[in-house]
C-alpha positions as YAML, in Angstrom:
chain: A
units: angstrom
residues:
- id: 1
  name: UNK
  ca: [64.83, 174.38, 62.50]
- id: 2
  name: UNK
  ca: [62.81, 172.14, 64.76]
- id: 3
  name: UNK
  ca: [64.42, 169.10, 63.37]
- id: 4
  name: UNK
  ca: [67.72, 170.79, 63.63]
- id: 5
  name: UNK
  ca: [67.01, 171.42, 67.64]
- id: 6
  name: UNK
  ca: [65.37, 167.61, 68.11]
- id: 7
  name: UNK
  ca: [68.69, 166.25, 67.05]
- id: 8
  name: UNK
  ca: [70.69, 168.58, 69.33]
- id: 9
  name: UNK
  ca: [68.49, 167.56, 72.62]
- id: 10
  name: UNK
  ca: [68.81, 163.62, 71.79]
- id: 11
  name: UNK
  ca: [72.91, 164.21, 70.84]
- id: 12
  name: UNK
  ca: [72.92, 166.58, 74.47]
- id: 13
  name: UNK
  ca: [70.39, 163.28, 76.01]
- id: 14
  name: UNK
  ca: [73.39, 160.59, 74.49]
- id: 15
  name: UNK
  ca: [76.62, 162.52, 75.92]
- id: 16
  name: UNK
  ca: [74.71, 163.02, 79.15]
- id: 17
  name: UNK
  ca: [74.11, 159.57, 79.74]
- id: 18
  name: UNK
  ca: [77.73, 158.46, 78.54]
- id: 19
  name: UNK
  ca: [79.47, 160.95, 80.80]
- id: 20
  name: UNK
  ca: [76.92, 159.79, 84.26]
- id: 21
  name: UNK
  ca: [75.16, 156.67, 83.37]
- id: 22
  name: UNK
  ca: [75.65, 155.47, 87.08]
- id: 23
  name: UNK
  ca: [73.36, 158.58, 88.24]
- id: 24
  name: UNK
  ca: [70.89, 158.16, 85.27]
- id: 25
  name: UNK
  ca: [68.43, 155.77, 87.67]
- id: 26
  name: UNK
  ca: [68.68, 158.01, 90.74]
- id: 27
  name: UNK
  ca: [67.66, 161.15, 88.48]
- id: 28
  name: UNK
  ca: [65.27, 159.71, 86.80]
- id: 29
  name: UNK
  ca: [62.61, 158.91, 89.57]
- id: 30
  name: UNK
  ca: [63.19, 162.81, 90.62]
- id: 31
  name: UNK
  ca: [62.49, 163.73, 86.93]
- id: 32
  name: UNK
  ca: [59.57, 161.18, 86.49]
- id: 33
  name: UNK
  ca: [58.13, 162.81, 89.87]
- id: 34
  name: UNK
  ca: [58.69, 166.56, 88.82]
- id: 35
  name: UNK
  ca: [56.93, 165.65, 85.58]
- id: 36
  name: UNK
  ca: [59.05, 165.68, 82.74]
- id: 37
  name: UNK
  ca: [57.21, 165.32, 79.38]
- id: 38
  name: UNK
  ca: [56.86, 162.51, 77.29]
- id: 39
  name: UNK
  ca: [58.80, 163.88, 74.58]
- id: 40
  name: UNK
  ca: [61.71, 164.54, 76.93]
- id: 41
  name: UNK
  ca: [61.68, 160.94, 78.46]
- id: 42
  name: UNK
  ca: [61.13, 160.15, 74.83]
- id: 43
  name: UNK
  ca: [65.11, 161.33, 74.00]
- id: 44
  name: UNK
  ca: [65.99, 159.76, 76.98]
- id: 45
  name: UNK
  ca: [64.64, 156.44, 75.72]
- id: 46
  name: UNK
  ca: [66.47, 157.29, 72.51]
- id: 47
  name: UNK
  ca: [69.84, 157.85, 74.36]
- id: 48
  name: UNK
  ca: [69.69, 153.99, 76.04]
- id: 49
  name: UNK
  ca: [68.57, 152.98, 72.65]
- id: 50
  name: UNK
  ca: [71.14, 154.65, 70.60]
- id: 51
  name: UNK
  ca: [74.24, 153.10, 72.54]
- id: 52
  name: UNK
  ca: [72.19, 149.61, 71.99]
- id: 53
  name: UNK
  ca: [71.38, 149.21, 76.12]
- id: 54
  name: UNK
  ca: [68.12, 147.26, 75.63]
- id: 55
  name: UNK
  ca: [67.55, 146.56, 79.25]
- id: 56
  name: UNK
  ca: [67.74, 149.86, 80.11]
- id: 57
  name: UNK
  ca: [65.57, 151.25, 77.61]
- id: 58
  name: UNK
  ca: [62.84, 149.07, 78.48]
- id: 59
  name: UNK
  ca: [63.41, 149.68, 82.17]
- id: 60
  name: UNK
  ca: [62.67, 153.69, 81.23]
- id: 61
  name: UNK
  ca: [59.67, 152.68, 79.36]
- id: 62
  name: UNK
  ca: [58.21, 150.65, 82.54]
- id: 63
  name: UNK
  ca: [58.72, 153.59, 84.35]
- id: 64
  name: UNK
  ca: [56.95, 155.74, 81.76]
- id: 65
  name: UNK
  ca: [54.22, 153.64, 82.04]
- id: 66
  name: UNK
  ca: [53.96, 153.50, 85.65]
- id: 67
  name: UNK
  ca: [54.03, 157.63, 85.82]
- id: 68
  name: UNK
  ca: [51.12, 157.86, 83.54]
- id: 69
  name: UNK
  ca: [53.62, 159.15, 80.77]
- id: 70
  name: UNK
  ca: [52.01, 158.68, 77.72]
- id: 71
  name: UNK
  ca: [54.78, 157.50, 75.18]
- id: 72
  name: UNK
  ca: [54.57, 158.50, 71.68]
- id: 73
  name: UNK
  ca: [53.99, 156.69, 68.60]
- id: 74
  name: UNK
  ca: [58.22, 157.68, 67.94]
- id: 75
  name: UNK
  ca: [59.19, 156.32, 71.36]
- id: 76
  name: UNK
  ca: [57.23, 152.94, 70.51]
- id: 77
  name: UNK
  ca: [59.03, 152.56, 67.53]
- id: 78
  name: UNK
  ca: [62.30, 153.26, 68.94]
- id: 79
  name: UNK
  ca: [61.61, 150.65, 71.23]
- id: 80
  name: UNK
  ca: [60.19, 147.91, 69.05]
- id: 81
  name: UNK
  ca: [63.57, 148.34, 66.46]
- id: 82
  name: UNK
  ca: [65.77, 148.12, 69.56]
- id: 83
  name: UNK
  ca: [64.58, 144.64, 70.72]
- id: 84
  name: UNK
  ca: [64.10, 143.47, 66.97]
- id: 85
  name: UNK
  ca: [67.99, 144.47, 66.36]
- id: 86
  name: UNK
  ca: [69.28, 142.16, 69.26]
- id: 87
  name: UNK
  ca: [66.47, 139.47, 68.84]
- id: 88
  name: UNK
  ca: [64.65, 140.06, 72.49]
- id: 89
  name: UNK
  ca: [61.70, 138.67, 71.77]
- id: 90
  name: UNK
  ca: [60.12, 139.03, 74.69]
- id: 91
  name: UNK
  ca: [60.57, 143.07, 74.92]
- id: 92
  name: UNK
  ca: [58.92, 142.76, 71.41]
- id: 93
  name: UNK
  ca: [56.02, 140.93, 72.17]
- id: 94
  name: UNK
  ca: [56.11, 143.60, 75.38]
- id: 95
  name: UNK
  ca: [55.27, 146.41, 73.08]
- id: 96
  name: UNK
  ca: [52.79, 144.46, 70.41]
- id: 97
  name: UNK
  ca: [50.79, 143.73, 73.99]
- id: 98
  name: UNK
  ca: [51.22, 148.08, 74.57]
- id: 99
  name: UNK
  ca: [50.19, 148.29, 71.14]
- id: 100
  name: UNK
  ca: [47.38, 146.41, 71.18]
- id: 101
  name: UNK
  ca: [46.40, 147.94, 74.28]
- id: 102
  name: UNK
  ca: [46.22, 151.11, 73.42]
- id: 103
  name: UNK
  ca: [44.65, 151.02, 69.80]
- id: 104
  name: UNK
  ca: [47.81, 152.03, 68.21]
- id: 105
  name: UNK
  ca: [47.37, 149.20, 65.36]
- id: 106
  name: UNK
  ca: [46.55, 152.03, 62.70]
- id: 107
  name: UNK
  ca: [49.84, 153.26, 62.57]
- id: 108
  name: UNK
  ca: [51.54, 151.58, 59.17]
- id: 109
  name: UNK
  ca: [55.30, 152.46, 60.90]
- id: 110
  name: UNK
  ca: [54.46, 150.18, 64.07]
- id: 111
  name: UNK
  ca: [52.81, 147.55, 62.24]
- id: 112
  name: UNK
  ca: [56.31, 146.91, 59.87]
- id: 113
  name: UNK
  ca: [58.34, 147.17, 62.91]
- id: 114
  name: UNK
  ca: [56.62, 144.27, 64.26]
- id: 115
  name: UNK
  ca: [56.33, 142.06, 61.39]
- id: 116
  name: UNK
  ca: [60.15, 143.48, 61.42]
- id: 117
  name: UNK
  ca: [61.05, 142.67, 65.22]
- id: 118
  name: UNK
  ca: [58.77, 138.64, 64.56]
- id: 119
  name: UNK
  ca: [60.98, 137.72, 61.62]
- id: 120
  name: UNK
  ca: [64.08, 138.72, 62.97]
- id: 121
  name: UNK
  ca: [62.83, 136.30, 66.32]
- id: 122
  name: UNK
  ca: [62.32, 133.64, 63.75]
- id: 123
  name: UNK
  ca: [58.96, 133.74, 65.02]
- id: 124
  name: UNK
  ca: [57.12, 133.82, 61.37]
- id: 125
  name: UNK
  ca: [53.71, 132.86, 62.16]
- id: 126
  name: UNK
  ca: [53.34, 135.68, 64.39]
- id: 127
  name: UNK
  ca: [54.81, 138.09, 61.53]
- id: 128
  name: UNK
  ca: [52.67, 136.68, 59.05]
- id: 129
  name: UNK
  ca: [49.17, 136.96, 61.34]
- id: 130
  name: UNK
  ca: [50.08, 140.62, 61.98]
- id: 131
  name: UNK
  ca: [51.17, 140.95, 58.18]
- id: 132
  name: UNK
  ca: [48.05, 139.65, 57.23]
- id: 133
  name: UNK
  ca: [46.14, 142.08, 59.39]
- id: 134
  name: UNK
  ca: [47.51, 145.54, 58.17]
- id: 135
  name: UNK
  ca: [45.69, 147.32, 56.15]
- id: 136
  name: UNK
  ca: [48.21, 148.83, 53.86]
- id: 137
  name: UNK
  ca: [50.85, 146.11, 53.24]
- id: 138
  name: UNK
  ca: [53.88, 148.02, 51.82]
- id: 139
  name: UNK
  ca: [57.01, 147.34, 50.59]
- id: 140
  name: UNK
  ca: [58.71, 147.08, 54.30]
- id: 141
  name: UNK
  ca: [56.81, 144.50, 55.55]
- id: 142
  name: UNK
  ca: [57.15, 142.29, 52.25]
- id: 143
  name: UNK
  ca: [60.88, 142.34, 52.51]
- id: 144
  name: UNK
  ca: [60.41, 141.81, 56.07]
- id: 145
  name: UNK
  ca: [58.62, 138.48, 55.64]
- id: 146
  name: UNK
  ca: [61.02, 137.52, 52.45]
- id: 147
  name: UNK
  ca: [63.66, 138.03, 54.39]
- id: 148
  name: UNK
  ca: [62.64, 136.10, 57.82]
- id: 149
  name: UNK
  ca: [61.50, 133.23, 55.29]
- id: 150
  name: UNK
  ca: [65.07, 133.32, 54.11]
- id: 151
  name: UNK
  ca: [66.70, 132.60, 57.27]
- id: 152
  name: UNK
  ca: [64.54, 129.71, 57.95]
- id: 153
  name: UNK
  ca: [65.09, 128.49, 54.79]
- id: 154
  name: UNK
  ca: [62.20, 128.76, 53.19]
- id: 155
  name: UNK
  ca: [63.32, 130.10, 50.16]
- id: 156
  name: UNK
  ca: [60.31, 129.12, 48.37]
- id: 157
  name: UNK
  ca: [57.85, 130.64, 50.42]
- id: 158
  name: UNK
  ca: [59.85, 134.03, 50.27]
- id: 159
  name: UNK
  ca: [60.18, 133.71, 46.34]
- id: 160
  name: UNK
  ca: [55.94, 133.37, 46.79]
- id: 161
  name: UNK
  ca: [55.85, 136.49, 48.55]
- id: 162
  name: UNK
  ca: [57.91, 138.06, 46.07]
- id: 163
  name: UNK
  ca: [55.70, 137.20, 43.56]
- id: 164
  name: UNK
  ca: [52.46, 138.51, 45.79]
- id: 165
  name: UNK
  ca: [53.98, 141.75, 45.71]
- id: 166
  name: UNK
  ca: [54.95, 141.99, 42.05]
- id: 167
  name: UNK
  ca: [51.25, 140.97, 41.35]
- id: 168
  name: UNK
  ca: [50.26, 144.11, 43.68]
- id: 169
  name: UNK
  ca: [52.29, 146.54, 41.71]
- id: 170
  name: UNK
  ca: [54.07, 146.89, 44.96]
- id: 171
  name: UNK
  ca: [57.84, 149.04, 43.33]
- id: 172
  name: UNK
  ca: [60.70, 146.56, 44.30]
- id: 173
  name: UNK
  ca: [63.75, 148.30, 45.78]
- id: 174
  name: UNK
  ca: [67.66, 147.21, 46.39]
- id: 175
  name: UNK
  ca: [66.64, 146.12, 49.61]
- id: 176
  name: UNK
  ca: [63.87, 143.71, 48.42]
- id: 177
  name: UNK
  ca: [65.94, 142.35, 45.93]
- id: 178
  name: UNK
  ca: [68.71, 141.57, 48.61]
- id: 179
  name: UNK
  ca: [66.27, 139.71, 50.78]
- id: 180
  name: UNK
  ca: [65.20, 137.57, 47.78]
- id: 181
  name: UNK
  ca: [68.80, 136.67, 46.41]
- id: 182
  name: UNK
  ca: [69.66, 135.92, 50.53]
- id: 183
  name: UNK
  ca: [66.61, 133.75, 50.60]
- id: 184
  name: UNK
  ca: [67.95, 131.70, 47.55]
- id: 185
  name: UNK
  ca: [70.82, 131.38, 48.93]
- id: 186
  name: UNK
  ca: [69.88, 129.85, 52.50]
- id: 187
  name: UNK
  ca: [67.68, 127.54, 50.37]
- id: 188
  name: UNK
  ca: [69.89, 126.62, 47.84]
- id: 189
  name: UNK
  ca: [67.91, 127.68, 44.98]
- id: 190
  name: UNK
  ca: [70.70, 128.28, 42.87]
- id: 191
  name: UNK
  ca: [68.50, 128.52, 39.18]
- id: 192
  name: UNK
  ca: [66.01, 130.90, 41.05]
- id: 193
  name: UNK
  ca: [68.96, 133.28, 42.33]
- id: 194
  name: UNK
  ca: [70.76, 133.24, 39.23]
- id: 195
  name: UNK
  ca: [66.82, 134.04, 37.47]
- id: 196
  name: UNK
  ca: [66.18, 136.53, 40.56]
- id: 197
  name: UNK
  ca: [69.91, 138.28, 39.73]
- id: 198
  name: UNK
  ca: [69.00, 138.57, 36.09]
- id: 199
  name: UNK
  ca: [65.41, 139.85, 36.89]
- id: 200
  name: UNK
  ca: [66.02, 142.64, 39.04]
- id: 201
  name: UNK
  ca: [69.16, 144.16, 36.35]
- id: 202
  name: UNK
  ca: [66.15, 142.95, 33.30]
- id: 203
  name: UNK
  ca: [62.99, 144.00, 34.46]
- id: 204
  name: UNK
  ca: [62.98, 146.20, 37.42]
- id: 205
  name: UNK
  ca: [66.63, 147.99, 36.12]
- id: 206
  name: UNK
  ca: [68.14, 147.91, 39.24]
- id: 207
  name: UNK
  ca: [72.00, 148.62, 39.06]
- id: 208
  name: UNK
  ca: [73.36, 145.33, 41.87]
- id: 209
  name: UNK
  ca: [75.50, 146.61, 44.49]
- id: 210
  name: UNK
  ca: [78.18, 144.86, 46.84]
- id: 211
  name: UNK
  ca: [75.26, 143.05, 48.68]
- id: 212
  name: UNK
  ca: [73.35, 141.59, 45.91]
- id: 213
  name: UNK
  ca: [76.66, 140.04, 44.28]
- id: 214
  name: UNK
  ca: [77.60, 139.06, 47.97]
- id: 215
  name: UNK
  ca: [74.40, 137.07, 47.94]
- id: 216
  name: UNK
  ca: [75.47, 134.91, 44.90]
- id: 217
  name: UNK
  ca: [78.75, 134.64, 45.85]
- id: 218
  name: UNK
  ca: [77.54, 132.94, 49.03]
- id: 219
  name: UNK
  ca: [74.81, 131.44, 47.03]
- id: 220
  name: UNK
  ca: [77.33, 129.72, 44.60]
- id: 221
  name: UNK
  ca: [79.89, 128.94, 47.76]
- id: 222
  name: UNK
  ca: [77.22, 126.77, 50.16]
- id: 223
  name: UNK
  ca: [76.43, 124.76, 46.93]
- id: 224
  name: UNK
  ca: [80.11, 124.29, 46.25]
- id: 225
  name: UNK
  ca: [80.02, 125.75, 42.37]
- id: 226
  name: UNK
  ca: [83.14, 127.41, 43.55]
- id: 227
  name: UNK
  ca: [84.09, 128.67, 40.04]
- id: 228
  name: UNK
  ca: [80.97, 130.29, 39.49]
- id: 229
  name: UNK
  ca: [81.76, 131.98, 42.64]
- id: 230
  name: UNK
  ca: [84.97, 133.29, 41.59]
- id: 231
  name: UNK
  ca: [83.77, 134.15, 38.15]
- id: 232
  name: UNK
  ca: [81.06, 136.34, 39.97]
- id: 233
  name: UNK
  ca: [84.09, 138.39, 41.95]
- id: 234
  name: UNK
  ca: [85.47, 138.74, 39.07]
- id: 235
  name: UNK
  ca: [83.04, 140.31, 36.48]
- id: 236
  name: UNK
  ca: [82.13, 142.75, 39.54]
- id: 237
  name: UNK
  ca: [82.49, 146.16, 38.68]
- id: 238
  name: UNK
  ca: [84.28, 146.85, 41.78]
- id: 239
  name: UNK
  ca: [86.47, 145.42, 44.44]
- id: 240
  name: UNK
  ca: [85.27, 142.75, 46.17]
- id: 241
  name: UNK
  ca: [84.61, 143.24, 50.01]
- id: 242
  name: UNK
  ca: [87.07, 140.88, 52.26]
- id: 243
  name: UNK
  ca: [84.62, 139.29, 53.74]
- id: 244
  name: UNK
  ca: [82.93, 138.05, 50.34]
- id: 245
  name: UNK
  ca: [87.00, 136.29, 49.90]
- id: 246
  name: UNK
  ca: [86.95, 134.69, 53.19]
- id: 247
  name: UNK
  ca: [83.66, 133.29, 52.21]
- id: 248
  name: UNK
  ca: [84.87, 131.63, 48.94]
- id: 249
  name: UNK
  ca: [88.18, 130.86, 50.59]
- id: 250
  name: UNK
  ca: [85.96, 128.71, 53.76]
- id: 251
  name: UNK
  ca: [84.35, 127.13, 51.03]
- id: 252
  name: UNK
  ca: [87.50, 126.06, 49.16]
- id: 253
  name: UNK
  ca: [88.57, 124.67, 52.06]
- id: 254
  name: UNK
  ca: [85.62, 122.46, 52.97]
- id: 255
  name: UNK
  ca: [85.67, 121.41, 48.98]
- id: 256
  name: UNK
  ca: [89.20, 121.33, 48.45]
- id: 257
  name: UNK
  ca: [89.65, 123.56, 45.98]
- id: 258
  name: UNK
  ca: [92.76, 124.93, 46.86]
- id: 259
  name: UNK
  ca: [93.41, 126.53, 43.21]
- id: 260
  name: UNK
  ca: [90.62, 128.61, 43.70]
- id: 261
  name: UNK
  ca: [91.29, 129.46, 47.26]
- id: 262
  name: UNK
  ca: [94.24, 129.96, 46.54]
- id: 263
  name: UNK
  ca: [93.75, 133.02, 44.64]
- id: 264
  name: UNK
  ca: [91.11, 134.21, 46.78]
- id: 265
  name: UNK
  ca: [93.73, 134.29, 49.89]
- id: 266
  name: UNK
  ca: [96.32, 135.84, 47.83]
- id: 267
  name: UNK
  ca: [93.91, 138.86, 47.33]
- id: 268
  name: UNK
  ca: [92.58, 138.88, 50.47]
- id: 269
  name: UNK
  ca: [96.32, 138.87, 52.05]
- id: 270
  name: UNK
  ca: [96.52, 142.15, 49.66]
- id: 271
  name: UNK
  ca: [94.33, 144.10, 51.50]
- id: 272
  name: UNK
  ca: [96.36, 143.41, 54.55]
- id: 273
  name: UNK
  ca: [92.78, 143.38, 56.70]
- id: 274
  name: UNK
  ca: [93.29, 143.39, 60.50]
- id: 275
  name: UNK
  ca: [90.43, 140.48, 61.14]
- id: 276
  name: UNK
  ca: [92.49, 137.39, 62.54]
- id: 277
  name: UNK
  ca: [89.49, 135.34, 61.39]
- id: 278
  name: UNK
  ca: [90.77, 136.00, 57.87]
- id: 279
  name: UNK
  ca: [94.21, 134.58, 58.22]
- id: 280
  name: UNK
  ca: [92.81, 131.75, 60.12]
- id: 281
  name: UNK
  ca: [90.44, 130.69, 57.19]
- id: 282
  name: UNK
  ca: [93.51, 130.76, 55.01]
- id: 283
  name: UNK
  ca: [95.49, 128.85, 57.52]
- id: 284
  name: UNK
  ca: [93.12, 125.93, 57.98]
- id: 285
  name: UNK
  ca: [92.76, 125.87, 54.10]
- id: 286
  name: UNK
  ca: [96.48, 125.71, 53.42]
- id: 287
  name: UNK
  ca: [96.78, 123.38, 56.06]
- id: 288
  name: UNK
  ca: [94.21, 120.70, 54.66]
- id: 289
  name: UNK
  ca: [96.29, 120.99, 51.20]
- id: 290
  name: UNK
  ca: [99.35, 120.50, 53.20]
- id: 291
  name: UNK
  ca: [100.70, 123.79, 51.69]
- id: 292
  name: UNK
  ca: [103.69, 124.26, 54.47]
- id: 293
  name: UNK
  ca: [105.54, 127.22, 52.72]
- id: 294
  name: UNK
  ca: [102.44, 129.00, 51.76]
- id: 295
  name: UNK
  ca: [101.35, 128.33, 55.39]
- id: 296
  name: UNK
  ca: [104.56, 129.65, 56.96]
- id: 297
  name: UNK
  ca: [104.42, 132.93, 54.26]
- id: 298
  name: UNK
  ca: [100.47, 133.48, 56.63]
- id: 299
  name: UNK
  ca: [102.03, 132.43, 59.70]
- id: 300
  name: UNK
  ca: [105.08, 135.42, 59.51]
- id: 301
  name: UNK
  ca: [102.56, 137.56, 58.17]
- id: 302
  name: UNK
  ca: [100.22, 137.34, 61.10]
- id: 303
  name: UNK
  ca: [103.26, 137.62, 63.27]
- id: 304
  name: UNK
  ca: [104.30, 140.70, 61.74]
- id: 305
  name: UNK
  ca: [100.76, 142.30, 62.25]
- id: 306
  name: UNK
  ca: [100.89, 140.94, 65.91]
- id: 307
  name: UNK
  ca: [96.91, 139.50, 65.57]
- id: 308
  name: UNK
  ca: [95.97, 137.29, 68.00]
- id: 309
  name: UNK
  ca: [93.64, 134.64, 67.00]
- id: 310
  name: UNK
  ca: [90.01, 134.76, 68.03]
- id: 311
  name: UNK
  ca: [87.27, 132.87, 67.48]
- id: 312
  name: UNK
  ca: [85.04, 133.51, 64.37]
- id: 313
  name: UNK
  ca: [82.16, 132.66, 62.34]
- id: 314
  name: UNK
  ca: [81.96, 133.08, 58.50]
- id: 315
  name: UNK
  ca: [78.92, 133.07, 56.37]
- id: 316
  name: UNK
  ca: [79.33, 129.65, 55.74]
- id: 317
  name: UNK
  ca: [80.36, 127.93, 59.11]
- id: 318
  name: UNK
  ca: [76.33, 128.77, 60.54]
- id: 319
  name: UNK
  ca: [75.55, 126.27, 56.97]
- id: 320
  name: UNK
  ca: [78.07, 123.63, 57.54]
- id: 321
  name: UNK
  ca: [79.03, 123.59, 60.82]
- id: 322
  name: UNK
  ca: [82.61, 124.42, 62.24]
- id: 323
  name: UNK
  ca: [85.22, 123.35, 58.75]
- id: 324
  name: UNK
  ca: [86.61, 119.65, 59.86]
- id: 325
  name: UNK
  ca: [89.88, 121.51, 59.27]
- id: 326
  name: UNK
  ca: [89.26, 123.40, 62.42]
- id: 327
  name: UNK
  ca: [88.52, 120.85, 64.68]
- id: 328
  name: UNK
  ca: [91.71, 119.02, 64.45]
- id: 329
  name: UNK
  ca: [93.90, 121.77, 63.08]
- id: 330
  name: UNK
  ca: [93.92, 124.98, 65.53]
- id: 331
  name: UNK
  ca: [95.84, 128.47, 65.38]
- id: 332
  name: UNK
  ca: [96.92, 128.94, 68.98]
- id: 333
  name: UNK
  ca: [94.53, 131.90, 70.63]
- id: 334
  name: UNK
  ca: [97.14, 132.89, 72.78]
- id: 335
  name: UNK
  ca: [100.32, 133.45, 70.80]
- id: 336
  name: UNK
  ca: [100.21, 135.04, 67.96]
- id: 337
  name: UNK
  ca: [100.78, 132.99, 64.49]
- id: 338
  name: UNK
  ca: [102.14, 129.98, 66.90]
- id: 339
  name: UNK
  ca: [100.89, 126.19, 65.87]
- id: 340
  name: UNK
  ca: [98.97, 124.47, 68.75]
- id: 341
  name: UNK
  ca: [100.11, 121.30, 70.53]
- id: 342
  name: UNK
  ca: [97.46, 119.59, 68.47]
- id: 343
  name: UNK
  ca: [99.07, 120.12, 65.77]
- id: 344
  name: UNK
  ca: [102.73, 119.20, 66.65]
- id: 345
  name: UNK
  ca: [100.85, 116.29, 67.39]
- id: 346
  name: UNK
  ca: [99.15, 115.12, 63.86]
- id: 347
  name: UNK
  ca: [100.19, 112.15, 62.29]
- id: 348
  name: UNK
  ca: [102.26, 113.12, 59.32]
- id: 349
  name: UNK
  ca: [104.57, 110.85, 56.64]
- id: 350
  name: UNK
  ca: [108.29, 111.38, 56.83]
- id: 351
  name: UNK
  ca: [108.20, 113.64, 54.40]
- id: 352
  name: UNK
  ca: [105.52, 115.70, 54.79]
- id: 353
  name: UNK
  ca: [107.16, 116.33, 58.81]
- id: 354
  name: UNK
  ca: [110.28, 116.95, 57.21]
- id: 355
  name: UNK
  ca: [107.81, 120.13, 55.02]
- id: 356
  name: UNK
  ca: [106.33, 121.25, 58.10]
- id: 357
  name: UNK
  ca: [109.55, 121.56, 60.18]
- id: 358
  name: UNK
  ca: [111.30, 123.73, 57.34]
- id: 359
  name: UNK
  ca: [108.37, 125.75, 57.21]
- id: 360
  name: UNK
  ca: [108.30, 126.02, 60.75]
- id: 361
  name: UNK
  ca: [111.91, 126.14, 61.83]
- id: 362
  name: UNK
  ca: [111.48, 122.94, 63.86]
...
């Protein structure tokens, strides 16, 4: 029942701040100077938190502070996950300094959140020094390090880890083993993944979901074993996501593996998703084979839809940098499924202009 009622006040706190945020400031120095409660200021912080408005969260924290309002250990937390989500480093180290402070190091929830909030910053010494300093080092903060190691690619070090906390009987979850398989893939370690996939079905009988055969597809894509990659989709026991396509049809692109991608992009077109990033990956990779017809099939299909083209970035363009395809070859932004000047512009044989005009009506 009391849970039941917490969840009511923060839902009330949320709605209240959506309907008057502009008055939120104004009322809160009268309710800081009346004497609200920390629990109650605690929701509040909660509300800015929950609709993801760091600044202001922190802002209500200050004030906390500065009112002798004694925030909970709930209300630090709340805080710390916020800035670790968006990567605001400096609200994180904000709170280890409150932390620290205040002699709240015990607490086992606060001390994950930071190695949490420090790996997410890319900031992996500091995550590792206050790793190294808990006293019960669980499974959270392992897959916390594993995973920050991953993204710096440092595969190895995170496969060391990994191997720390088998040693320490530490129970390996679907989580874990997603951190592990990301880490071989930002590394390359394509032998260790594939061991790693193995492993985790093997030994710790974990059933792989979506993300753990998203992981090797990426894996297989960056090192451009592209039929591998497909032959993972494949023997999934479901459907594969469309984002896991648009990641082996990027990196049929940049290989030129158009076969492959070509397949890819004809189930991806299937699902008829409404992410223009999707279309233009299959654009730029039909354009680079000089595909016009299968190009001007995308082309009416995106005008059909009415998307507009945006920018995006796929799992693999952070690896590679922007596809070369892109840089010369653009979808207009501004008119749906239109060509831009550029590419009116591109040097093309006889032939091949004679292609592109059919497919084109030009």
């Amino acid at each position: 029942m009391r849970t039941k009622r917490m969840r009511a006040r923060r839902t009330g706190c949320r709605c209240a701040l959506e309907v008057d945020g502009d008055g939120v400031d104004a009322s809160l120095r009268r309710d800081l100077r009346g004497g609200w409660s920390e629990g109650r200021l605690g929701y509040l912080a909660g509300g800015f938190a929950f609709m993801d408005q760091v600044e202001e969260a922190m802002l209500l924290f200050r004030k906390m502070i500065e009112s002798a309002v004694v925030p909970n250990d709930v209300t630090v937390l709340t805080m710390l996950s916020l800035g670790a989500r968006f990567g605001h480093l400096c609200h994180g180290r904000e709170m280890h300094c409150y932390i620290l402070k205040h002699g709240l190091t015990g607490s086992n929830l606060l001390q994950n959140s930071l190695v949490d909030m420090y790996s997410k910053s890319r900031q992996m010494a500091a995550a590792h020094r206050v790793f190294d300093q808990m006293q019960c080092q669980d499974r959270h903060a392992y897959t916390s390090l594993i995973l920050g190691y991953g993204m710096q690619r440092e595969g190895l070090v995170s496969l060391e880890l990994f191997d720390k906390m088998i040693a320490n009987n530490i129970k390996v979850d679907h989580v874990t083993m997603v951190a592990v398989l990301s880490a071989c893939s930002h590394s390359g370690l394509v032998t260790q993944g594939q061991l790693r996939f193995a492993e985790m079905i093997d030994v710790f009988c974990i059933a792989p979901r979506v993300e753990h055969f998203s992981c090797m597809v990426d894996l297989y894509c960056r090192e451009g074993l592209l039929k591998m990659a497909e032959e993972m989709i494949n023997r999934m026991p479901f459907q594969p996501t469309a984002a896991m396509l648009a990641t082996l049809i990027e990196a049929c692109g940049i290989h030129g593996k158009t076969e492959i991608g070509d397949r890819a992009a004809k189930r991806l077109l299937a699902m008829r998703t409404n992410n223009p990033g999707h279309y233009k990956l299959i654009a730029n990779m039909y354009i680079s084979a000089k595909r016009w017809p299968e190009l001007a099939k995308v082309r009416s299909l995106m005008s059909g839809m009415e998307l507009n083209m945006i920018p995006t970035h796929s799992l693999l363009e952070s690896e590679y940098g922007e596809c070369p395809v892109e840089q010369d070859y653009c979808l207009n932004r501004s008119m749906p499924g239109c060509l831009s000047d550029d590419m009116t512009d591109t040097d093309f044989s006889s032939s091949e202009e004679v292609k592109f005009n059919e497919a084109f009506g030009g």
